[in-house]
MDTraj code that builds the backbone (N, CA, C; nanometers):
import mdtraj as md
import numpy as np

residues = "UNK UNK UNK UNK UNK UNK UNK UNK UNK UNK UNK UNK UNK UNK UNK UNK UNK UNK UNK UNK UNK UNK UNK UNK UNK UNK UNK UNK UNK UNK UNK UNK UNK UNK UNK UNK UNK UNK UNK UNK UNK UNK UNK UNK UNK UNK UNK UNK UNK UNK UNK UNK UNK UNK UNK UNK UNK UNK UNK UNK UNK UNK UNK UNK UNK UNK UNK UNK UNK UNK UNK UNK UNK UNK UNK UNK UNK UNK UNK UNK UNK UNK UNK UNK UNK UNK UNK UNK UNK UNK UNK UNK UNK UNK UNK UNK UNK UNK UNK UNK UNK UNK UNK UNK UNK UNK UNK UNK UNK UNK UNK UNK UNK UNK UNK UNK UNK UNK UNK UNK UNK UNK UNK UNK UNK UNK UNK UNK UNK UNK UNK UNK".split()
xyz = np.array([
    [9.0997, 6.5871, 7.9525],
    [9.1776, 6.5285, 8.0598],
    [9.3236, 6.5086, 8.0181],
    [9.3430, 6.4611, 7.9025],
    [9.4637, 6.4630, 7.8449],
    [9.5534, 6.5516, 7.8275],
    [9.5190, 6.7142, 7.8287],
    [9.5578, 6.8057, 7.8608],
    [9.6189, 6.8521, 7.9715],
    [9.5123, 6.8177, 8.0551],
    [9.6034, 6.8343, 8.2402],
    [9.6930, 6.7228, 8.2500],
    [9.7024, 6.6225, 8.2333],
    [9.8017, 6.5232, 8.2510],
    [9.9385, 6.5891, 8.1978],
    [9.9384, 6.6447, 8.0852],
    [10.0432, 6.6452, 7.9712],
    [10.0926, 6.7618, 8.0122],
    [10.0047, 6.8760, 8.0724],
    [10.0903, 6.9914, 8.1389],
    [10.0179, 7.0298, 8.2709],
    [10.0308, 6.9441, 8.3405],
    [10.0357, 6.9163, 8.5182],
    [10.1367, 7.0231, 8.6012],
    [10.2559, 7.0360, 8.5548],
    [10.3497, 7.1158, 8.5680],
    [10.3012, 7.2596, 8.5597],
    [10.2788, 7.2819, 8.4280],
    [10.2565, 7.4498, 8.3814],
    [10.1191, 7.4679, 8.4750],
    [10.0443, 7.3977, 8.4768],
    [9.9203, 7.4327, 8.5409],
    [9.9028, 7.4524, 8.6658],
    [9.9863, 7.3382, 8.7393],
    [10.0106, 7.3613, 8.8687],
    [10.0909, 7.5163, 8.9519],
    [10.1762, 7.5439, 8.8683],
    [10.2459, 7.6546, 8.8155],
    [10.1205, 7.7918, 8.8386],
    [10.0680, 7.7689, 8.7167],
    [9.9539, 7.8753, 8.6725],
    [9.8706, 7.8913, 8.8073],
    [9.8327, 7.7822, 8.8765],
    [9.7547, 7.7996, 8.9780],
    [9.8377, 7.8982, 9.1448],
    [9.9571, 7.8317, 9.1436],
    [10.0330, 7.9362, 9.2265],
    [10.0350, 8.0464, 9.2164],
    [10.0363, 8.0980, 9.0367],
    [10.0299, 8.2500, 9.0170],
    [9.9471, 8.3214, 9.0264],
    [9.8273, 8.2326, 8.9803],
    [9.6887, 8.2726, 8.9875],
    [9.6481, 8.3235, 9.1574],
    [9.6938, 8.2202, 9.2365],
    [9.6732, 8.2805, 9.3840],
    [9.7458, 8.4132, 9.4646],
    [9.8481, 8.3467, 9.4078],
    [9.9359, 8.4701, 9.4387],
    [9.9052, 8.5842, 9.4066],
    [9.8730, 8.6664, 9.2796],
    [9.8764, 8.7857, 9.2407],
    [9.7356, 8.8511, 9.2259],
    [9.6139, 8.7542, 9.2650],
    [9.4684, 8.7599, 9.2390],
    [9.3999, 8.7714, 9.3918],
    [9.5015, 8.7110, 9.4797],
    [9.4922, 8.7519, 9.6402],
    [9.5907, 8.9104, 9.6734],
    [9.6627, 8.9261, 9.5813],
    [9.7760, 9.0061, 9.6645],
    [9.6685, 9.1417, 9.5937],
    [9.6116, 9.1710, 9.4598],
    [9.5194, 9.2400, 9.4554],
    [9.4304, 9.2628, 9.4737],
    [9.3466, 9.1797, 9.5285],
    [9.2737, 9.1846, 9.6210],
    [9.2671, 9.2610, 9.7420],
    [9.3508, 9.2331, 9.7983],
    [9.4340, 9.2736, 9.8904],
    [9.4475, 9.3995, 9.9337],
    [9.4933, 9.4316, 9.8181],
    [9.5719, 9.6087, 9.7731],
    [9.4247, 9.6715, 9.7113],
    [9.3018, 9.6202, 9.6816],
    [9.2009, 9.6406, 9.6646],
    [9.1008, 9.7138, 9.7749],
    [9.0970, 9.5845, 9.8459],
    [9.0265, 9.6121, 9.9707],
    [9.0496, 9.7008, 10.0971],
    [9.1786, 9.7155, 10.1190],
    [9.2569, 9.7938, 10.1754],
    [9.3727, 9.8546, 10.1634],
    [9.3147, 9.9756, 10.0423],
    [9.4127, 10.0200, 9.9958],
    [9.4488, 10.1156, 10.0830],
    [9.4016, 10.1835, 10.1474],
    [9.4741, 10.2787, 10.2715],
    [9.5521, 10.2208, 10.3288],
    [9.5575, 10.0906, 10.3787],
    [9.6250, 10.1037, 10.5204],
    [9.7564, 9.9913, 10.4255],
    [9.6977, 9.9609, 10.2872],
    [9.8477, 9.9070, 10.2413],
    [9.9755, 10.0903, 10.1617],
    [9.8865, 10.1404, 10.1404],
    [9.9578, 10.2577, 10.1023],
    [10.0480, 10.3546, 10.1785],
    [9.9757, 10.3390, 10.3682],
    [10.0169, 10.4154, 10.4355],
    [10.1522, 10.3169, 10.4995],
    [10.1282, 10.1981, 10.4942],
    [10.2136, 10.1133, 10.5218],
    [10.3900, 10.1463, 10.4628],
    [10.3248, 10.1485, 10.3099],
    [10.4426, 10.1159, 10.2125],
    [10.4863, 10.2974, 10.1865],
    [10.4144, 10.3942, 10.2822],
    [10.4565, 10.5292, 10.2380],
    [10.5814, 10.5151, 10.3859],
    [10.5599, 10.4490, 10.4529],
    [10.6630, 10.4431, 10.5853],
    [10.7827, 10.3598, 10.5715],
    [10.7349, 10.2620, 10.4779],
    [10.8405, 10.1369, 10.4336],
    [10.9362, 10.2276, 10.3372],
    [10.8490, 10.3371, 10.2443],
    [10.9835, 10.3997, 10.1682],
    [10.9871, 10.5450, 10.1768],
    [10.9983, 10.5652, 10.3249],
    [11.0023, 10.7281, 10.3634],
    [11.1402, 10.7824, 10.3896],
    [11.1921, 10.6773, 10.3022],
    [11.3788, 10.6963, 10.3524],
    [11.4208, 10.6554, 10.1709],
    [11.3195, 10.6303, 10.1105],
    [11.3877, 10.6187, 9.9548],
    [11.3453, 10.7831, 9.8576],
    [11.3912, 10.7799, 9.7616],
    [11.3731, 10.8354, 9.6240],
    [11.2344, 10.7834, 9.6007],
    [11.1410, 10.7541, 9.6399],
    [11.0289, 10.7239, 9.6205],
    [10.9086, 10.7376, 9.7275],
    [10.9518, 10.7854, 9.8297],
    [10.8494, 10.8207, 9.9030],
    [10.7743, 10.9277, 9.8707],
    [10.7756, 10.9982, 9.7463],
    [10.6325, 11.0810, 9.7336],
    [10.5485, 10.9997, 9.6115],
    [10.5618, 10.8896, 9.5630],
    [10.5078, 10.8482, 9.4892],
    [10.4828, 10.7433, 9.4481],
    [10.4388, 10.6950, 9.6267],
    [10.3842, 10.5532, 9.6717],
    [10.2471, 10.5081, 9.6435],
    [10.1537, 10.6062, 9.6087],
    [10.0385, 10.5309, 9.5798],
    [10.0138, 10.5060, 9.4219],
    [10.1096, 10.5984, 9.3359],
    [10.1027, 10.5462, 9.1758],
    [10.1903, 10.4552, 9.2119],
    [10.3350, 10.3972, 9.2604],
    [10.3689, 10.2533, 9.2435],
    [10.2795, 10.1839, 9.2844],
    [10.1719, 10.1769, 9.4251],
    [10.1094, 10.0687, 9.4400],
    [9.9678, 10.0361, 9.3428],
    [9.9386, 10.1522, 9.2855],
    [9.8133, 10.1512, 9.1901],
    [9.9311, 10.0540, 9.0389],
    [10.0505, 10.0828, 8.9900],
    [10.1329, 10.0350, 8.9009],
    [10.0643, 9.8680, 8.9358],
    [10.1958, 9.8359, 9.0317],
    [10.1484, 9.6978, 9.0953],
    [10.0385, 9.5883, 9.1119],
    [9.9380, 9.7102, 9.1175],
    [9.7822, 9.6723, 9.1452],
    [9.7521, 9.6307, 9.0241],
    [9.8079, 9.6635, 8.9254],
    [9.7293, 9.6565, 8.7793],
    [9.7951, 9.5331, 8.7193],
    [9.9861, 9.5642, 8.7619],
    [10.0506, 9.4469, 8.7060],
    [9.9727, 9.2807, 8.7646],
    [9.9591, 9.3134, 8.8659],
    [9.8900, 9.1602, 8.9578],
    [9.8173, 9.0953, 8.9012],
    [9.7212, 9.2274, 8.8863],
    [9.5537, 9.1858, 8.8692],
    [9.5703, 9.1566, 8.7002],
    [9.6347, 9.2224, 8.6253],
    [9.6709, 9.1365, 8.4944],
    [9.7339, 9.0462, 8.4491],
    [9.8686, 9.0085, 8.5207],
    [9.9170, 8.8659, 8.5541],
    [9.8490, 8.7646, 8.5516],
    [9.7576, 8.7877, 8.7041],
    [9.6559, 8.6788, 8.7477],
    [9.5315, 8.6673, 8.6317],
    [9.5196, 8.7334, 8.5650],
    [9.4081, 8.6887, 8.5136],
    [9.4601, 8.6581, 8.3294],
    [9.5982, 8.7198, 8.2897],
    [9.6731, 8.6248, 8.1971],
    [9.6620, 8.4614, 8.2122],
    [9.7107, 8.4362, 8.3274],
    [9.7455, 8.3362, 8.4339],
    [9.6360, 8.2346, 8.4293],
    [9.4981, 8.3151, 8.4427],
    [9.3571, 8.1818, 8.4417],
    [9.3546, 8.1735, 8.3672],
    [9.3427, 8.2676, 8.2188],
    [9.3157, 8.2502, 8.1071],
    [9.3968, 8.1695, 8.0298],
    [9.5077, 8.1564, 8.0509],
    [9.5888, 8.0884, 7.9913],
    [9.5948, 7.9136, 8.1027],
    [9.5305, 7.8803, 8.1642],
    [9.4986, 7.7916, 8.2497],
    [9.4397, 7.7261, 8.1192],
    [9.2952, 7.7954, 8.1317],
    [9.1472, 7.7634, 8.0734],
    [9.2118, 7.7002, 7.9451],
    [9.3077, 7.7759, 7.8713],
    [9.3653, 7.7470, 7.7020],
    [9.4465, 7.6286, 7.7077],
    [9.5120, 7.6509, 7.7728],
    [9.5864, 7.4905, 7.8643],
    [9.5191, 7.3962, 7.8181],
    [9.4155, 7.4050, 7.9097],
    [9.3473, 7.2517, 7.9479],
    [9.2384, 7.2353, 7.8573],
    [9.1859, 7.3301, 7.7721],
    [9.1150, 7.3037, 7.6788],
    [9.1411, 7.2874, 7.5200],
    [9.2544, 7.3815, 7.5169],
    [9.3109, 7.3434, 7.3449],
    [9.4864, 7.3159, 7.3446],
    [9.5318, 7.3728, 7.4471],
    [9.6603, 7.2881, 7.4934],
    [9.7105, 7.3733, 7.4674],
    [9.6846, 7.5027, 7.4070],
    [9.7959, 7.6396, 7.3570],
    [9.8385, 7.7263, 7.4933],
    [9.9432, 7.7396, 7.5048],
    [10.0236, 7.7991, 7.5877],
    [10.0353, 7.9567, 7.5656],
    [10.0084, 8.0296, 7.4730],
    [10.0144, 8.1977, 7.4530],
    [9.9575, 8.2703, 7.5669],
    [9.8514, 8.2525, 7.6094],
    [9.8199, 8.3534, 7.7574],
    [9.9050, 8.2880, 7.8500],
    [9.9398, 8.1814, 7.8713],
    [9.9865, 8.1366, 8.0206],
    [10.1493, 8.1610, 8.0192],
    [10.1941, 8.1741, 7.8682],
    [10.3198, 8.2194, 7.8496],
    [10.3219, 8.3326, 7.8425],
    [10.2077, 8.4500, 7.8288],
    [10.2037, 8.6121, 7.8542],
    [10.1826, 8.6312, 7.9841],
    [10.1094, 8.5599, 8.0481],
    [10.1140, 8.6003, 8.2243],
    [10.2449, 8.5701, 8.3419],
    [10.2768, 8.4710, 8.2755],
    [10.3995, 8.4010, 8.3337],
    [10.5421, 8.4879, 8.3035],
    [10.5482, 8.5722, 8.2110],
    [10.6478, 8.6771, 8.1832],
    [10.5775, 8.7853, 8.2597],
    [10.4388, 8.8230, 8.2521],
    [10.4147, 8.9810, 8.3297],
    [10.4087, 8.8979, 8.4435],
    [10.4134, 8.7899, 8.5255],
    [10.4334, 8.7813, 8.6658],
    [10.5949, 8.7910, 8.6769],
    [10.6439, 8.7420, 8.6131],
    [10.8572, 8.7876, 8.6154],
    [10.8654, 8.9528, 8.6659],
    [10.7983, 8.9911, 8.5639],
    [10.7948, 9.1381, 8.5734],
    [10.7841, 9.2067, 8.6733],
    [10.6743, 9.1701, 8.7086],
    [10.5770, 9.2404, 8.8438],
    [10.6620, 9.1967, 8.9778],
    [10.7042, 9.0791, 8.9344],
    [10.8051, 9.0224, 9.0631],
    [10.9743, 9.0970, 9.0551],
    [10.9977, 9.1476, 8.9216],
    [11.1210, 9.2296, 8.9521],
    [11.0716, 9.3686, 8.9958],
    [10.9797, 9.3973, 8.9622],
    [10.9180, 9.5550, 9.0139],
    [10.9268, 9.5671, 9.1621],
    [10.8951, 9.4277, 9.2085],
    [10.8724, 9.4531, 9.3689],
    [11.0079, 9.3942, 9.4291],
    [11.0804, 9.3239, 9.3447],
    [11.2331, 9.2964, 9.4165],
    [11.2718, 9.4704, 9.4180],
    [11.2914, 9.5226, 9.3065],
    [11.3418, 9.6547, 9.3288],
    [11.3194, 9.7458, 9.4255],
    [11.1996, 9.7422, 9.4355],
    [11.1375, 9.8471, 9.5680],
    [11.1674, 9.7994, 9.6795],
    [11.2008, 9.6429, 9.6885],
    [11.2492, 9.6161, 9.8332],
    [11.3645, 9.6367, 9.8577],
    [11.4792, 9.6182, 9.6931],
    [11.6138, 9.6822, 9.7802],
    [11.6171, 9.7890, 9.7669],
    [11.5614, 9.9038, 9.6713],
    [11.5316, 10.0182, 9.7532],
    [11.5447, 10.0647, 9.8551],
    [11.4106, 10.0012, 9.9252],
    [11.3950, 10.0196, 10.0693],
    [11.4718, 9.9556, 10.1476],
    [11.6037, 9.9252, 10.1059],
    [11.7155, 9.7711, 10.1617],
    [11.6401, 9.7224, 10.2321],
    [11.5597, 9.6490, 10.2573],
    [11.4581, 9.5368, 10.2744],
    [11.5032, 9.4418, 10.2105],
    [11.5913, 9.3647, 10.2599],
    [11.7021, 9.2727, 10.2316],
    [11.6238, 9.1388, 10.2360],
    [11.5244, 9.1048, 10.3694],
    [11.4460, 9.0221, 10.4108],
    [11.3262, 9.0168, 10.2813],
    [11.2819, 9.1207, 10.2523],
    [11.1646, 9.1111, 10.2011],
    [11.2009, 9.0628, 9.9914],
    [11.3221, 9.1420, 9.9863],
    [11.3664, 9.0970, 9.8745],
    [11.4161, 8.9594, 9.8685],
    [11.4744, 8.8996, 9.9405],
    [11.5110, 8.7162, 9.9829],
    [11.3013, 8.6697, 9.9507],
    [11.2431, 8.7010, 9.9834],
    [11.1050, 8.6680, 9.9886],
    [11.0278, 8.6214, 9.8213],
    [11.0477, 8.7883, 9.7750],
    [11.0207, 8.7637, 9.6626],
    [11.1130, 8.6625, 9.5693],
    [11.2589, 8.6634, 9.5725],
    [11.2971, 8.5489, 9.5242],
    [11.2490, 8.4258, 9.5258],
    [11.1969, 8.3871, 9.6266],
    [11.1314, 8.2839, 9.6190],
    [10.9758, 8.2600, 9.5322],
    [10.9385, 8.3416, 9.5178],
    [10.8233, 8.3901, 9.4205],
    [10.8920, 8.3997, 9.2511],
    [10.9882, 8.4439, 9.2549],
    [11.0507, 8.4439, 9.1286],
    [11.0800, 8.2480, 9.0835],
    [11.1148, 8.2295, 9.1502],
    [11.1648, 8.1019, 9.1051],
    [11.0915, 8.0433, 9.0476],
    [10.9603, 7.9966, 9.0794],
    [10.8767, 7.9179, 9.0014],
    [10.7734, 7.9748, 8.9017],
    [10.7879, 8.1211, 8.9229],
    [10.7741, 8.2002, 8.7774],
    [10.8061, 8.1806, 8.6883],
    [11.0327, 8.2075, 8.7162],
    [11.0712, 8.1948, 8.5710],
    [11.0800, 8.0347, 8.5044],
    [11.0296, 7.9371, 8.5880],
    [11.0362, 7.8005, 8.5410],
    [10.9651, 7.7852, 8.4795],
    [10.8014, 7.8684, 8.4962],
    [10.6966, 7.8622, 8.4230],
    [10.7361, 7.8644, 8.2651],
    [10.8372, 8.0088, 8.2710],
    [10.8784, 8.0683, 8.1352],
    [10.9461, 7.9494, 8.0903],
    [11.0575, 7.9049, 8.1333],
    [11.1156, 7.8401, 8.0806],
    [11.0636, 7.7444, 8.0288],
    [10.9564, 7.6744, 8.0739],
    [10.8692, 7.5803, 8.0136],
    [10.7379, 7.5849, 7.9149],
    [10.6920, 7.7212, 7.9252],
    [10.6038, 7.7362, 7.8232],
    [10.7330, 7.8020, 7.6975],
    [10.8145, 7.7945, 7.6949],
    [10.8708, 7.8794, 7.5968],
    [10.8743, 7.7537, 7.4574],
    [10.8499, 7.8068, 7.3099],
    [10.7776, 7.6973, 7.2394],
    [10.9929, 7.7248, 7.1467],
])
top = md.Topology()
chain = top.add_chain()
for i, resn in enumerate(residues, 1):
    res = top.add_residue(resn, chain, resSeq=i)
    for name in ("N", "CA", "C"):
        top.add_atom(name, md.element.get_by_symbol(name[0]), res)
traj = md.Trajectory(xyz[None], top)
């Protein structure tokens, strides 16, 4: 218990990321057609419209390894108090979140890049706070 008290912050943190990137692959899991055909129209006007389903398979992997950096480093948290996975997921969620700022201004998706900023923010706070 003394553990969650003492990093309430990082955890609370961890749990945003954990939803975030463990739903968004999911997501891109379950319906990967109609997110692929989506994002082949979203960048049918970039340098990247022939090679929309290896970025979204990229993505898919960054998420789904984030998010599960992300629990694991939860679990280490609150049970031995070490921060190394939750400070490795919390940098590959930075990551994964500049991967997809890029593709949105890419696609000048100006709106959608303002979006992910907001996803960035309490990422890199994560970092900043697990950093030893």
């Amino acid at each position: 218990m003394k553990n969650i008290l003492d990093h309430a912050t990082e955890i609370l943190l961890l749990l945003f990321l954990i939803i975030t990137f463990l739903q968004s692959g999911f997501d891109k899991i379950s319906d990967w057609n109609g997110n692929v055909s989506w994002l082949k129209e979203h960048f049918s006007k970039t340098p990247f419209r022939n090679i929309v389903p290896l970025m979204v398979g990229i993505i898919l992997v960054a998420e789904v390894v984030a998010g599960i950096l992300c629990l694991a480093g939860m679990y280490q948290l609150i049970c031995n108090g070490d921060t190394s996975f939750a400070f490795y997921g919390a940098i590959l969620s930075c990551i994964t979140l500049l991967m997809l700022l890029f593709g949105q201004r890419v696609a000048k998706d100006y709106e959608g890049a303002k979006t992910i900023a907001v996803y960035f923010i309490p990422s890199i706070i994560l970092v900043f706070l697990l950093q030893s």
